[in-house]
C-alpha positions, 0 to 999 in steps of 0.5 A: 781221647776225651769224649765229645761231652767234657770238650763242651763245657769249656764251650759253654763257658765261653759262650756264657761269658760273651753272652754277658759281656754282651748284655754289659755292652748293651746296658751301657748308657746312650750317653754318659757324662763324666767330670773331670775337672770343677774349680772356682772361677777365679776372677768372678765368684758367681761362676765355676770352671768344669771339664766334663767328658762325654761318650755317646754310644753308637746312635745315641743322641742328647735331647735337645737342651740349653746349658746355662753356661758358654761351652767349648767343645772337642770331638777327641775321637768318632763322628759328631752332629751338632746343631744349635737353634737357627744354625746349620747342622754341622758334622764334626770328627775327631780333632773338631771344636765346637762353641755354644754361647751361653743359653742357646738351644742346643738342637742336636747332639748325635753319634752318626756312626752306627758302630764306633761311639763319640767322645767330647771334652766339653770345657764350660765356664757355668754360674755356680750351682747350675746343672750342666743342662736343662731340657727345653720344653716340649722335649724329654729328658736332658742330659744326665750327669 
């Protein structure tokens, strides 16, 4: 029989070990975009074609901000609030699509669910060179590509 004291040390690297993958979680970001797709739009040469994937960690939320290009979303998994300027807070679920007309104030963009996060695949057709996002005034932040 082993003593008690050489059992531990497997023990303690367990803990050590989810004690850092925990702290990985933790510092994921709130909100990370990744693009997936950019080309040339091909009949107007003063705009481009881009695919980006969204993931808000639970809670996480966009500032409120305008894209200067048309955006059409969907919610591929989790839960989405979404409002634009003068409209109605929507809420949306995996399967649900969204579109934003380009320059409106995007208002909300939320992950509601305390513990699953949200994934969008946003379509946008943008002018050439522009950034995804601009903050609006009066607000923090943007979003971060």
């Amino acid at each position: 029989m082993k003593p008690i004291t050489t059992m531990r040390t497997p023990i303690r690297i367990l803990m050590a070990a989810a004690a850092s993958f925990a702290l990985a979680a933790a510092a994921e970001e709130p909100v990370k975009i990744t693009e997936i797709f950019k080309r040339a739009y091909p009949e107007q040469a003063d705009k481009e074609i881009l695919v980006k994937r969204i993931e808000l960690q639970p809670g996480a939320e966009a500032p409120p901000h305008v894209h200067a290009g048309m955006v059409t979303g969907y919610v591929e998994s989790g839960k989405l609030e979404f409002q634009l300027k003068d409209g109605p807070l929507l809420k949306l679920k995996a399967g649900d699509t969204f579109f934003e007309p380009a320059g409106s104030h995007h208002m909300v963009a939320k992950n509601p669910d305390a513990t699953e996060k949200t994934v969008v695949i946003a379509f946008v057709v943008n002018p050439k060179g522009a950034p995804l996002s601009t903050p609006l005034e009066g607000h923090d932040g943007g979003l971060k590509e």
